[in-house]
N, C-alpha and C positions, 0 to 999 in steps of 0.2 A: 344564461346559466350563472355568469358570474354576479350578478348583481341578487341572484336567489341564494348563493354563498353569503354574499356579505350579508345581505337581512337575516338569513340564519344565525351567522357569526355574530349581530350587533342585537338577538331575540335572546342570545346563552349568555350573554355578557353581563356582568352586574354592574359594574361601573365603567362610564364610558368620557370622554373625553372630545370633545368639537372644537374645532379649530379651521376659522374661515382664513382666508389672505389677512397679510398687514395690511392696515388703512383700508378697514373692509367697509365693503359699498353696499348696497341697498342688497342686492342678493346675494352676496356670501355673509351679512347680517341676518338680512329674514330666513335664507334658506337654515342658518347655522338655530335660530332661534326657536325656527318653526319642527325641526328635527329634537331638539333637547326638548321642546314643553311637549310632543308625540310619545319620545321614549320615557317622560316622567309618568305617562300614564300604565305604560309597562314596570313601572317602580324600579326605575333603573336610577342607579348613580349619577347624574350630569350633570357636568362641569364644561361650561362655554370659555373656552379660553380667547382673550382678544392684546391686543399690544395695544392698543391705545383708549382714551374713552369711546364710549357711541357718539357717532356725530347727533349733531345737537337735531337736525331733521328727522332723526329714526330714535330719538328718547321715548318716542309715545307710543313703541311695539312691545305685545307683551314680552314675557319670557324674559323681562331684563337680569332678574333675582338669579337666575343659573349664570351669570356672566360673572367671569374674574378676570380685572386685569394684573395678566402675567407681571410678576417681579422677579422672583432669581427661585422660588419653590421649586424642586424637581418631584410629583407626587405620579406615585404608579399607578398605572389605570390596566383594566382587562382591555379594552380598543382605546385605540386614536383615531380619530376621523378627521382627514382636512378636506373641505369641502369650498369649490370654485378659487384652489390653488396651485399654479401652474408647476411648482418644480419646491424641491426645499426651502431654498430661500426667503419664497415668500411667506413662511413660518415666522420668518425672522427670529427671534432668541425661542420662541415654543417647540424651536425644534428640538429642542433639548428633552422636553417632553414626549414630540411622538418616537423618537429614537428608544426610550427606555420601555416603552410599549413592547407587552410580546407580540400583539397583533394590531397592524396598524393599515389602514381603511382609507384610499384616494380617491373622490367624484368629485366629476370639473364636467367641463364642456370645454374646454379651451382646444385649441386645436396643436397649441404647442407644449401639452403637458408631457413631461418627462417622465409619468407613470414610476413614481417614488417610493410608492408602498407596497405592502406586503401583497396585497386585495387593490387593482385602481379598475376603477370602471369609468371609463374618459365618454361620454355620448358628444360628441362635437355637433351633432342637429339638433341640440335643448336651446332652444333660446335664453335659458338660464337655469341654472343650478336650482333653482327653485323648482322647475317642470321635474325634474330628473325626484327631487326630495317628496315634491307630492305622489309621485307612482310609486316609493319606496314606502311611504305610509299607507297608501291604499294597496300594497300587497301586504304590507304586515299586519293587515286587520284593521287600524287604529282608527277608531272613530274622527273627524272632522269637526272640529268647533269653530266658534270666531277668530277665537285665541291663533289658533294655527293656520286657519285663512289668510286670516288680514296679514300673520307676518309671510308667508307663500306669494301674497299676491303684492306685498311691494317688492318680493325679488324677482317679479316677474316684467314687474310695470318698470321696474328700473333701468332692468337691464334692456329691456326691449323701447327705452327712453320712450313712455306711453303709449307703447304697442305702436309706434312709428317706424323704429327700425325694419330694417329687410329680414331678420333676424325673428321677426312675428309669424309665425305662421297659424293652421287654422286648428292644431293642436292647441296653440296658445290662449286662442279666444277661447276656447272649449274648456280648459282649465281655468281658465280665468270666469266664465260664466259658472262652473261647477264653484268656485270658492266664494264670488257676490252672493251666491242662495244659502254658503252658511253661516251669512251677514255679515261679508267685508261692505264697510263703509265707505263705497269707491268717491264719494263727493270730498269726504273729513280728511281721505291718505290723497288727493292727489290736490286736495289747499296745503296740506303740512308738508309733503316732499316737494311737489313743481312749483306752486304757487307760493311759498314764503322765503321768505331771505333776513339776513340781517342787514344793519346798516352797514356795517365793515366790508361783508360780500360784496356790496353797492358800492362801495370808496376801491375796494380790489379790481374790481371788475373795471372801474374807470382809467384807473394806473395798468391797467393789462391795455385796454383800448391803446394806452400812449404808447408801451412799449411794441405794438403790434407791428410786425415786416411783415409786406407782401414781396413776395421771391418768385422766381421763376416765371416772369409773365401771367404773373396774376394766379397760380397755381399751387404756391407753397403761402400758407398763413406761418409765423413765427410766434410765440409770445416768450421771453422770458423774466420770471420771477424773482427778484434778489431777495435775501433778507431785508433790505433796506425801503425797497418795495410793500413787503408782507408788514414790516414797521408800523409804515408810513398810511395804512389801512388799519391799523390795527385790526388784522385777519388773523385768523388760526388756520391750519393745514388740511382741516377738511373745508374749509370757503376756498379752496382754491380748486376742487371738485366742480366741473362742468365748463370752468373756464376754456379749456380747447375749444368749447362747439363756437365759441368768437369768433374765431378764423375757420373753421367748416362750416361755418351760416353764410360765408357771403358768399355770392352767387361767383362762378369760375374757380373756385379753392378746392383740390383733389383731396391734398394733404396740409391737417393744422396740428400744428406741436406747442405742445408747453415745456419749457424745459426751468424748472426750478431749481434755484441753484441755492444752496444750503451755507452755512459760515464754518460746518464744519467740514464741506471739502465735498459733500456729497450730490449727485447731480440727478434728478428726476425726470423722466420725462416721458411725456405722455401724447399716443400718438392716435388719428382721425383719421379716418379715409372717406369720400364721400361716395364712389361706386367703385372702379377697378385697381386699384394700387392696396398691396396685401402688406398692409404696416405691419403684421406680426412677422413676417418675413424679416425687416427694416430693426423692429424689436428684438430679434434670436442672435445678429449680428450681434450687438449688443449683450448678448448675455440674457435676453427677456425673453417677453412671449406676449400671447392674447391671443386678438381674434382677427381675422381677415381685416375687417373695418375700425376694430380699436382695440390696441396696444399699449403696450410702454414698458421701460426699464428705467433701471438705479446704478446707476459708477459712484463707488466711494474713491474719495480723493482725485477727479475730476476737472483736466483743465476744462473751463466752459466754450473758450473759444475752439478748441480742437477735438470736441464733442461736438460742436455746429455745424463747424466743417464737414467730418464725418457724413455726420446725419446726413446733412444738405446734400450730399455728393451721393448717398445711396439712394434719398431719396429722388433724387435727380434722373438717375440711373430708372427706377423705376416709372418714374413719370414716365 
């Protein structure tokens, strides 16, 4: 019932507003993409608000031309939608935006969402915000092109890390086979996202290698990132994207954390579980969220050693 409100509510609306997480990943990009180029065909107002640029892997999904990135504008919209965003903060400064909204519109899957909006509809069994965006376009009518496939189906392929994860199910294929037939180019999106890298990724990835602790009898991987680090790579902050699965690929590793540590005091960190240990749990301590098998949170101002600790000691608990 409630998701036939909000398509009502987002079918009246003339201008609208999307808004996926800060530092948005493959499906709170496609999903956020794939929803503004569906309601442009309803000749609707849309404005994709994002905090940072597109990572340089997902420049070549349509729908870029609705994308602004936020500066300090506060412009009023009839809805706000944030989509595969676990609580406010991960708005970061746009929340300034969905606040001034009279109707304001929450879809995630995360299992830790704080349900923030006026309208939230949380499905914690999507395997991504993208499955939840494609049954919201095929109840509101809207025809299927390539355009809105291909970006649907890299928030599908993302999040489900090429339909490997546990988190695939046979919903998944099935959507996923309905959007190949309306010519996603699964060969062209899975050389561009899995298959390329830059060289910097490659010099990151080798400086993660050296900072890498194995802990707890072979069951805790560690990585942390400095700026001096990130420098010394000349990296940017989306190549540090995937780095965890280092220490979740070796064989006996439950739990791998990245914990990125900033100059301006701020502290990242990103957490893996490979079957039974529920990092989102590990994450809410913290102030975070996610999903059973991958999480993370953010401390501003941040001792890094007594953030380690921490972790290690819950994570420990859980093991």
């Amino acid at each position: 019932m409630i998701m036939n409100k909000i398509n009502s509510i987002i079918s009246e609306a003339k201008s609208i507003a999307i808004m996926p997480h800060i530092s948005a990943d493959g499906d709170a990009l496609g999903s956020s993409l794939a929803l503004g180029i569906a309601l442009k065909k309803l000749n609707k107002d849309i404005t994709i608000y994002l905090e940072e640029d597109i990572p340089y892997i997902y420049n070549f999904l349509p729908g870029t031309e609705l994308v602004n990135i936020y500066s300090a504008e506060i412009k009023k919209y009839d809805v706000v939608v944030a989509l595969d965003t676990g609580d406010m903060k991960r708005l970061g400064k746009r929340a300034e935006i969905f606040e001034a909204a009279p109707i304001t519109i929450n879809i995630d899957h995360h299992t830790t969402n704080s349900e923030f909006a006026m309208y939230n509809y949380v499905q914690t069994g999507a395997a991504a915000v993208g499955e939840i965006v494609y049954q919201m376009i095929k109840d509101m009518d809207i025809s299927f092109d390539t355009d809105i496939s291909t970006c649907l189906y890299v928030a599908i392929a993302t999040d489900t890390g090429g339909f490997r994860y546990s988190n695939t199910t046979s919903v998944t294929h099935q959507i996923a086979g309905y959007l190949i037939n309306k010519g996603v180019d699964v060969a062209e999106i899975s050389q561009r996202v899995f298959e390329s890298t830059s060289f910097e990724r490659v010099k990151l990835t080798g400086l993660a290698i050296k900072s890498l602790e194995i802990l707890e009898n072979g069951k805790v991987a560690l990585v942390v990132l400095t700026d001096d680090i990130m420098n010394e790579a000349g990296a940017k902050e989306e190549e540090t994207d995937g780095i965890v699965n280092l220490g979740r690929n070796i064989r006996g590793v439950e739990v791998s954390v990245v914990l990125r540590k900033k100059g301006n005091g701020e502290i990242k960190a990103n957490l893996r579980s490979k079957s039974y240990v529920d990092v989102s749990a590990i994450a809410n301590m913290f102030k975070g969220g996610g999903h059973k098998k991958a999480a993370g949170f953010r401390v501003e101002n941040g001792n890094l050693e007594e953030i380690k600790r921490r972790l290690l000691e819950d994570i420990k608990e859980a093991l």
